[in-house]
C-alpha positions as CSV (number, residue, x, y, z in Angstrom):
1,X,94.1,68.0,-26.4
2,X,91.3,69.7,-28.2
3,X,90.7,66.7,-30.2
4,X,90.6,64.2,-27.1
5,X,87.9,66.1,-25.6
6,X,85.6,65.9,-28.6
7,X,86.5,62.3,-28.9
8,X,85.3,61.6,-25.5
9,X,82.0,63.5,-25.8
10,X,81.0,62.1,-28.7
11,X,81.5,58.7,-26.8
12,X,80.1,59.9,-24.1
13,X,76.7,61.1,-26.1
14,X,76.4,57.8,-27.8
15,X,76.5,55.5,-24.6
16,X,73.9,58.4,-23.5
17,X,71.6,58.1,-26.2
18,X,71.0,54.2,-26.2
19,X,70.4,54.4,-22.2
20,X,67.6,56.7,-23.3
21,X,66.0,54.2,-26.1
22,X,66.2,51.5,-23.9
23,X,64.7,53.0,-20.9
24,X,60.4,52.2,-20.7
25,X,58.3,54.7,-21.9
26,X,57.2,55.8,-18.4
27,X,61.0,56.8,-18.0
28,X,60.6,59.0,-21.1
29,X,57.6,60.8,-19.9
30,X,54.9,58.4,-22.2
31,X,51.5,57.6,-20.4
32,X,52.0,54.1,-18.9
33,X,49.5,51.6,-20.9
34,X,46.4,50.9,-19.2
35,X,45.3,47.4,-18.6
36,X,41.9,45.5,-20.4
37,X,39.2,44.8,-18.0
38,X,36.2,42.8,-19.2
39,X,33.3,44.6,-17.8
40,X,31.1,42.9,-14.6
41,X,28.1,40.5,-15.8
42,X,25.4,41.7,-14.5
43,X,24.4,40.5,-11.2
44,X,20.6,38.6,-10.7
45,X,18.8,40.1,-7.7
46,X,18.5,37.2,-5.1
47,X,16.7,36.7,-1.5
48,X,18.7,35.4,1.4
49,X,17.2,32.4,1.9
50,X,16.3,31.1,5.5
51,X,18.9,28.1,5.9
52,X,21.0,28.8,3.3
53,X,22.7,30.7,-0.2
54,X,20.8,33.3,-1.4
55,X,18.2,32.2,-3.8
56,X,17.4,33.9,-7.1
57,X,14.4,36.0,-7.5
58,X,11.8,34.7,-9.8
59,X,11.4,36.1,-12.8
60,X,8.2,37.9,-13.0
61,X,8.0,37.9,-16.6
62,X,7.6,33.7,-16.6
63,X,4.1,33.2,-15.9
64,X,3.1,30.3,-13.9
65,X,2.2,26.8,-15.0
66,X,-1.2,26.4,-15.1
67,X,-2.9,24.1,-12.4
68,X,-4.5,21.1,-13.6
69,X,-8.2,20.8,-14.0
70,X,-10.1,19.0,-11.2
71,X,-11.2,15.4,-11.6
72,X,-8.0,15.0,-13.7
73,X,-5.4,12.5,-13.3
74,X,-2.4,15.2,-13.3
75,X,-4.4,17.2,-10.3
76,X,-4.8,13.6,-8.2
77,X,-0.5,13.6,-8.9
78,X,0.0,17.5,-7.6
79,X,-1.9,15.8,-4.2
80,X,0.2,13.4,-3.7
81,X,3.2,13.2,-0.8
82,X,6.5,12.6,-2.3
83,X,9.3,10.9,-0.1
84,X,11.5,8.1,0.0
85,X,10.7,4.8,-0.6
86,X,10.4,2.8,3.1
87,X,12.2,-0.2,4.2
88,X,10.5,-3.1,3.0
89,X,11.6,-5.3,6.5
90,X,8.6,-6.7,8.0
91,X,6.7,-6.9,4.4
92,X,5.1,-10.4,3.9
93,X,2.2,-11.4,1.3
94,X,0.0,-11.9,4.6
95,X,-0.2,-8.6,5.9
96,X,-2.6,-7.9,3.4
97,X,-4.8,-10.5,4.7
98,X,-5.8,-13.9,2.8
99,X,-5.7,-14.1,-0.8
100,X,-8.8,-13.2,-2.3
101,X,-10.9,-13.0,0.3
102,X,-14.9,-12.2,-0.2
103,X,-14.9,-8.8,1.0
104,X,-17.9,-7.4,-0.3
105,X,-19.9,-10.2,0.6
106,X,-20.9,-11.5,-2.7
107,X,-20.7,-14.8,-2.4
108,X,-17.9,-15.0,-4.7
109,X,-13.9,-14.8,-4.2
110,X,-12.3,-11.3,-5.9
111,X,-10.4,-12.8,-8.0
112,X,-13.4,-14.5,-9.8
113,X,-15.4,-11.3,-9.5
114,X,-12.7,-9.7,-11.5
115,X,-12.5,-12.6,-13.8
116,X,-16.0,-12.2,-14.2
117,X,-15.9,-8.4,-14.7
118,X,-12.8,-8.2,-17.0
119,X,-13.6,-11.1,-19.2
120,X,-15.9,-11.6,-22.4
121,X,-17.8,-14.4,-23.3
122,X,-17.4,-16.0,-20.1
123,X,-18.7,-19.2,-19.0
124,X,-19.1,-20.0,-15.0
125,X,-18.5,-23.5,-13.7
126,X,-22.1,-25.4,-13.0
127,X,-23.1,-25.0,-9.2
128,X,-21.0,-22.5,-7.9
129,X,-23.9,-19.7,-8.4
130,X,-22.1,-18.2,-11.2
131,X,-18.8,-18.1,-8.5
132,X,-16.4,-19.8,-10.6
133,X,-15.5,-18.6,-13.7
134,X,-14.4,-21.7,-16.2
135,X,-13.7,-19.5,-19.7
136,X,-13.7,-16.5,-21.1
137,X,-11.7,-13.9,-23.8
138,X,-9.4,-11.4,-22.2
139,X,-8.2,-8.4,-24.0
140,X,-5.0,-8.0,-22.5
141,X,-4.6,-4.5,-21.4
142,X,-1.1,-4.7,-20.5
143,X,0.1,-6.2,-24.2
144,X,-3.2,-5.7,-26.2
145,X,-3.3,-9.3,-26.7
146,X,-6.3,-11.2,-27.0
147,X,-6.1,-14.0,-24.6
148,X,-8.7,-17.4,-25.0
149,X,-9.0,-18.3,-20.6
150,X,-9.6,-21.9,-19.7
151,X,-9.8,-22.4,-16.0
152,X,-6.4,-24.8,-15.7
153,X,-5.4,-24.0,-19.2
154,X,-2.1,-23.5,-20.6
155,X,-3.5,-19.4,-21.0
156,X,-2.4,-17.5,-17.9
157,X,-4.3,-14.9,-16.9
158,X,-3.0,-13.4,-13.4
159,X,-5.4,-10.3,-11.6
160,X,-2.9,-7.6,-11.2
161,X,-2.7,-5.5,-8.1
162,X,-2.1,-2.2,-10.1
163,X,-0.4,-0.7,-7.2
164,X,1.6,-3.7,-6.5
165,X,1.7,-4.7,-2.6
166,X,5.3,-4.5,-1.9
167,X,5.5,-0.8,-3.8
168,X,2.4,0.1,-1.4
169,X,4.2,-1.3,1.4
170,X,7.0,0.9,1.0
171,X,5.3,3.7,0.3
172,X,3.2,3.7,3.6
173,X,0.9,0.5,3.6
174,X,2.9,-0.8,6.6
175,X,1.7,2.1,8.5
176,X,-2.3,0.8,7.7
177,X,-4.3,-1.2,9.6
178,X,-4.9,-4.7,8.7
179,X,-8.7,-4.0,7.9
180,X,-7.4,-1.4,5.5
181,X,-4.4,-3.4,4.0
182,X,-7.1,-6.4,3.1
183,X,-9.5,-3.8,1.4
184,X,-6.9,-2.6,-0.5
185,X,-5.6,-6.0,-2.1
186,X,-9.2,-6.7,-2.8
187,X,-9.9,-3.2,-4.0
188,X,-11.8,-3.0,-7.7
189,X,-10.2,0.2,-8.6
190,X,-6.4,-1.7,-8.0
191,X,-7.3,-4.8,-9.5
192,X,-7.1,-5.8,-13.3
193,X,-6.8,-9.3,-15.4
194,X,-3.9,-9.3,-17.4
195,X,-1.5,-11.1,-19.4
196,X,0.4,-13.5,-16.6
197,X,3.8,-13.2,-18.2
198,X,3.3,-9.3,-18.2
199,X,2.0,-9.5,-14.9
200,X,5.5,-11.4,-13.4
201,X,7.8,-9.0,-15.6
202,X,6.4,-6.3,-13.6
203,X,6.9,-7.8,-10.3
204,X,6.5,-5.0,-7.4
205,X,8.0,-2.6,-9.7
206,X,6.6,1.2,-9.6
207,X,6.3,3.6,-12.9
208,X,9.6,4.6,-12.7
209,X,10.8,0.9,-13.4
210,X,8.1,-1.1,-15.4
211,X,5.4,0.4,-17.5
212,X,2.8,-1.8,-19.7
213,X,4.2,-3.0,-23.0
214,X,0.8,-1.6,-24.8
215,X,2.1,2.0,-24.7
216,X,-1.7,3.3,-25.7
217,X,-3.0,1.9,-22.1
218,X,-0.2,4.0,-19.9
219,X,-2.6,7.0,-19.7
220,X,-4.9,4.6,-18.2
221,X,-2.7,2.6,-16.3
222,X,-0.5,5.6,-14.2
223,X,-4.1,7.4,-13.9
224,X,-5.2,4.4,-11.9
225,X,-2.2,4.2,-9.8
226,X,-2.7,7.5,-9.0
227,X,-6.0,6.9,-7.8
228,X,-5.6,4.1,-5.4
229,X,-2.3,5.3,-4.2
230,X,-4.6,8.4,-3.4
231,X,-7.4,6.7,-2.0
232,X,-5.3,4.7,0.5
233,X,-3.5,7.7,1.5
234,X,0.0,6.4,-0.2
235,X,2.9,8.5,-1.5
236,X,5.1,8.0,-4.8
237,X,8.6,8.8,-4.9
238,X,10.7,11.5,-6.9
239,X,11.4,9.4,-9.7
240,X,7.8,7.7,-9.1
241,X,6.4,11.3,-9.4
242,X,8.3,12.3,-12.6
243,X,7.7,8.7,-14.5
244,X,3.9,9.5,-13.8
245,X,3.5,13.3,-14.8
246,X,5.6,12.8,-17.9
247,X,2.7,10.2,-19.1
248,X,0.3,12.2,-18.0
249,X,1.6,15.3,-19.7
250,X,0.9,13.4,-23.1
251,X,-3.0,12.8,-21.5
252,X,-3.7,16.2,-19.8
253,X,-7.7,15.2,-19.8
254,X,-6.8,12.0,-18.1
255,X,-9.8,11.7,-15.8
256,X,-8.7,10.2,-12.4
257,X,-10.3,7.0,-12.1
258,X,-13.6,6.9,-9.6
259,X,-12.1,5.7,-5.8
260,X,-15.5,4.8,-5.2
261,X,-15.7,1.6,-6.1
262,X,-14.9,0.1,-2.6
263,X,-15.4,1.7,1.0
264,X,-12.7,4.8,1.6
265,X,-10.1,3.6,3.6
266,X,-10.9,2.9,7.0
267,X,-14.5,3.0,6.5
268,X,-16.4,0.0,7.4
269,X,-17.9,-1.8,4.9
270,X,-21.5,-0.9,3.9
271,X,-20.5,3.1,4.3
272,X,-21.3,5.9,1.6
273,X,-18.3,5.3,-0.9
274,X,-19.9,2.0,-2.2
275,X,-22.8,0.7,-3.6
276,X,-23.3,-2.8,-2.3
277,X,-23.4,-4.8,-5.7
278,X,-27.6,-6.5,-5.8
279,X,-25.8,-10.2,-7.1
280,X,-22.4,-11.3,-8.0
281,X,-21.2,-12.1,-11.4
282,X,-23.9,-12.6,-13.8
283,X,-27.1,-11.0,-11.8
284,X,-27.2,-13.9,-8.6
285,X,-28.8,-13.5,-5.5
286,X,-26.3,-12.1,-2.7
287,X,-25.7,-14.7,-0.2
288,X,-26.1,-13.2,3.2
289,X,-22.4,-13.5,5.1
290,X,-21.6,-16.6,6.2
291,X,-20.7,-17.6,9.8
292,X,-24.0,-18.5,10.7
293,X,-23.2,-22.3,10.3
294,X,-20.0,-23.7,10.9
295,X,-18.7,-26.9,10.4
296,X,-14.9,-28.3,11.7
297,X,-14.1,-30.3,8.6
298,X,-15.5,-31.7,4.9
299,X,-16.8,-34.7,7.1
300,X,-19.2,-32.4,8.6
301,X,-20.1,-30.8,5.3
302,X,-20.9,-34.1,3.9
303,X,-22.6,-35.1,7.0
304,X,-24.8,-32.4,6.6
305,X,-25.9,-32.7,3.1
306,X,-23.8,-29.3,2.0
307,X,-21.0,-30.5,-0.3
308,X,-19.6,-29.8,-2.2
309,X,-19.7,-26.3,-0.6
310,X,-18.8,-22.9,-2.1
311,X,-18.0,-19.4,-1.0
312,X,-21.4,-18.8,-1.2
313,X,-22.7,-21.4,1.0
314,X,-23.0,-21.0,4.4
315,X,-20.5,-22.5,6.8
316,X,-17.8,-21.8,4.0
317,X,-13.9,-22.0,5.2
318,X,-10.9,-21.8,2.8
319,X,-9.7,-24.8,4.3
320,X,-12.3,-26.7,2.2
321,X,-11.2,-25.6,-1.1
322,X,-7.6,-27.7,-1.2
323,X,-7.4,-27.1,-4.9
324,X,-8.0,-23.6,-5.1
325,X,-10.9,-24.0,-7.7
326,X,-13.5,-22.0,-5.6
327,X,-15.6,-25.5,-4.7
328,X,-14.4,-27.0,-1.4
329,X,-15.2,-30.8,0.2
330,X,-15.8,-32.3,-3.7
331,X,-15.8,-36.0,-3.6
């Protein structure tokens, strides 16, 4: 009997003792592990903002960019609207008046004064008062080419709107008035002779899409867009914007180009902004405007002694000029 009993508590302390090493350590009395927390980052002071998320504070230890010196190019940018580009429904070469029309009253056609002005060496066609300009040596600014111009040649030279019209039309020329949309197709400042091919590459493309091949005259070239689009009260768009400033950032003295080279917009001609030229290409007389004499077809030109008649001459209609050489009613 006595050795049952000892049997049976020895049995009885061994089932005991493993219920005790398997038991967790909180059931033995043992602090309970405590878990790893990664401590909170710390937290950026914000402002609510009026229509939204709160928006962080600035950090005062980041000092401001610098503004731009006036009479730069990057200054003209920072004045600048920036929106979306417009519809271009309703846009048609025609809205900006006829092609190359004589607005300042020279006598002569723009795109012959720009010939004139843009061209070295350049020879004008006898009897047009130094209106129609036969030769010449561009020096392409678009591809630094040089470029030998023979009026009919096989050597294109197109004048450029730098601000092409259906990029101003999107951004805000529609909303101009026709005085203002013909002034600004026969605008100086927007207005260059360049390499034709270059000239149709571009198309109506904005600095965001098409930039001259001749990467040393993109300074020049962005600085004048910036200037007409200014001038005629246009906007660029986001990408527009940041195709511009990153050229510009490479030119940060980039003078903005002077808008006074024709009337501001909507200003009548004649207005401070512009001083009337004394003659056209190569030093002639100004013609007084025509309108004075008028005359129904070349018939009448001829029956009146005037032909072949030129811009210059009074009585002067496009009509006359069926080949687009600048000399109207030739025989």
């Amino acid at each position: 009997m006595h050795l049952r009993t000892t049997r049976a508590a020895v049995l009885l302390g061994a089932v005991l003792a493993a219920g005790v090493v398997g038991c967790s350590p909180a059931l033995q009395g043992a602090p309970a592990p405590v878990p790893s927390v990664a401590p909170a980052p710390t937290a950026t002071p914000t402002v609510k903002g009026p229509d939204g998320p709160a928006d962080p504070v600035p950090d005062a230890s980041m000092p401001a960019a610098p503004a731009p010196p006036a009479g730069t190019a990057l200054a003209g940018l920072e004045a600048l609207a920036v929106k979306g580009r417009a519809p271009k429904t309703g846009y048609d070469r025609e809205k900006f008046g006829p092609a190359w029309a004589d607005v300042d009253r020279n006598g002569c056609d723009t795109r012959n004064d720009i010939l004139a002005k843009d061209l070295s060496e350049e020879a004008f066609k006898p009897r047009t008062r130094n209106c129609v300009v036969q030769a010449g040596v561009l020096k392409d600014p678009y591809t630094a080419a040089t470029i030998s111009f023979v009026k009919g040649g096989d050597a294109l030279v197109d004048i450029d709107h730098v601000v092409a019209l259906g990029n101003a039309w999107e951004t805000g020329a529609q909303q101009l008035s026709d005085q203002d949309r013909l002034r600004f197709a026969n605008d100086p400042l927007n207005l260059l002779a360049v390499d034709g091919p270059a000239n149709r590459q571009k198309g109506d493309a904005d600095a965001a899409t098409w930039l001259p091949p001749n990467a040393s005259f993109r300074c020049d070239y962005v600085a004048r867009q910036t200037a007409v689009k200014l001038k005629y009260r246009l906007w660029v768009t986001a990408a527009e914007r940041g195709a511009i400033e990153r050229i510009l950032r490479s030119c940060p003295g980039q003078p903005l180009p002077d808008a006074t080279t024709a009337p501001p917009a909507g200003a009548p001609a004649g207005t401070p902004g512009k001083t009337p030229p004394s003659g056209g290409p190569g030093g002639q007389e100004s013609m007084p405007p025509t309108g004075e004499v008028t005359y129904g077809s070349c018939s009448d030109v001829e029956a009146a002694g005037a032909a072949p008649i030129t811009p210059a001459d009074p009585g002067w209609d496009a009509s006359f000029d069926r080949d687009g050489d600048g000399i109207g009613c030739q025989s």
